[in-house]
C-alpha positions in Angstrom: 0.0 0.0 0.0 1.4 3.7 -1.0 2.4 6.1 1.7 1.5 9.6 1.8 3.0 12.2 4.1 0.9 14.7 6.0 2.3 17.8 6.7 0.7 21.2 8.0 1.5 24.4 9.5 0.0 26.0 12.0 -2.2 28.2 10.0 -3.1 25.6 8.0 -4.0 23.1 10.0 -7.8 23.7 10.1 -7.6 22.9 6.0 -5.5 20.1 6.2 -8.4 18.2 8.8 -11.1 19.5 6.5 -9.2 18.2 3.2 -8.8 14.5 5.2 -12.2 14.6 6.8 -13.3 14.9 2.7 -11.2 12.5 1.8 -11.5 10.2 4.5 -12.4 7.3 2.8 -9.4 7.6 0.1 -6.7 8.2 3.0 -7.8 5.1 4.4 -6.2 3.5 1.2 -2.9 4.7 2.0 -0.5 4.2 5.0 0.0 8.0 6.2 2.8 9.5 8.0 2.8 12.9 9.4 4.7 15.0 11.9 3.5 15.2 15.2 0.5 17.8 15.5 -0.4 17.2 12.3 -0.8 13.4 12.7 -2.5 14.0 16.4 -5.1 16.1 14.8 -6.0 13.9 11.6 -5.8 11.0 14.3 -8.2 12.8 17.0 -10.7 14.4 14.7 -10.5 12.5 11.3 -10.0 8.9 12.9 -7.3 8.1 10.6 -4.2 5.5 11.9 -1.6 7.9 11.5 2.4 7.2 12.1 4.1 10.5 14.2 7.0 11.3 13.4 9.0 14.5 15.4 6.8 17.9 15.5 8.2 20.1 12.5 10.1 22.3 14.5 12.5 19.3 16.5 12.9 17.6 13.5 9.6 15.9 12.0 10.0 17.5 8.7 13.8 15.9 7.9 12.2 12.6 9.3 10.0 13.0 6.5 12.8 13.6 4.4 14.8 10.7 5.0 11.4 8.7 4.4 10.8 10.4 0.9 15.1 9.3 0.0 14.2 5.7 1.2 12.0 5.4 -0.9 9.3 4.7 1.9 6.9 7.9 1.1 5.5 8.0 -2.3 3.8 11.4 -2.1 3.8 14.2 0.1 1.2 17.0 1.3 2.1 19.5 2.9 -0.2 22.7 3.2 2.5 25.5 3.8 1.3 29.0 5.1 2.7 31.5 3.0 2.0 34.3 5.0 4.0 33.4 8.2 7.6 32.7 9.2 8.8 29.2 10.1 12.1 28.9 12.5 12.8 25.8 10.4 12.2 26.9 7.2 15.5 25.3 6.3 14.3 21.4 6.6 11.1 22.6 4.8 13.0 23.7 1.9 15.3 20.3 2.1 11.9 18.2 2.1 11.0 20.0 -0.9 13.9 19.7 -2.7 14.6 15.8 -1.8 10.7 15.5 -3.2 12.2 17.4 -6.1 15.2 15.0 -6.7 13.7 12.0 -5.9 10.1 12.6 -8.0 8.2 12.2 -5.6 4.8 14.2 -6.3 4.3 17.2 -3.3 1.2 19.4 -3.5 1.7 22.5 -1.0 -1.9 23.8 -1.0 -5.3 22.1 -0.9 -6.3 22.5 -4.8 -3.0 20.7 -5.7 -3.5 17.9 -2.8 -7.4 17.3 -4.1 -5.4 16.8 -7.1 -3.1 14.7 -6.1 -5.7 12.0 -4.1 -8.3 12.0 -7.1 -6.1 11.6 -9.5 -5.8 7.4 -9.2 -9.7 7.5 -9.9 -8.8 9.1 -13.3 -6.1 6.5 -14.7 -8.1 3.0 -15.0 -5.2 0.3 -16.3 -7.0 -2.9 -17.0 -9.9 -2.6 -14.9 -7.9 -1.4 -11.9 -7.3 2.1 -10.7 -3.8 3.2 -11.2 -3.0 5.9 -8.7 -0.3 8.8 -9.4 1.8 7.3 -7.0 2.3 4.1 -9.2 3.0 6.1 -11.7 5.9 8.2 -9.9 8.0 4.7 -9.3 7.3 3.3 -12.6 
């Protein structure tokens, strides 16, 4: 089963529970991975099994990171708020980058991640879905 990684800042956070309460039924596809608020929310209000890694800030992000080199996340989300500084903006940009050089498919606002979970209804192969993330390790 693909993994997706959950990701959201603080301002964003209130999205990110909407987006998985809509897609609730798709996430449950997928193992998800998130850092730690964002998984204890999506856990607590959504009901989805979520693995924690680190909070953002003490490291959650580059945990993410090394998952996404591995190999072991096939797609991340991770609803960034634009408006506001982040002390650890530096791992953010890394986990963008390693998404970057490892094509791994990363939407950063909630149009792009509706995108992004919908899209493996769109691609029928032989009478069987075939999702985006399929397609990225193909």
């Amino acid at each position: 089963m693909p993994t997706i990684a959950l990701i959201a800042h603080d301002g964003k956070k209130a999205d990110m529970v909407a987006f998985a309460t809509y897609n609730r039924e798709r996430l449950k596809t997928y193992n998800l991975v998130a850092t730690a608020s964002t998984g204890k929310l999506l856990s607590e209000k959504v009901g989805l099994p979520v693995r924690c890694m680190a909070s953002g800030p003490y490291g959650g992000d580059a945990q993410i990171g090394a998952l996404v080199v591995t190999g072991e996340v096939d797609a991340v989300i991770f609803l960034v708020d634009p408006l506001d500084k982040h002390p650890h903006d530096p791992d953010i940009q890394m986990l963008m980058r390693l998404c970057n050089v490892h094509n791994v498919p990363l939407a950063t606002n909630v149009a792009t991640a509706d995108c992004l979970i919908t899209v493996g209804d769109l691609l029928p192969v032989m009478g069987k879905p075939l999702s985006l993330l399929e397609l990225s390790r193909s």
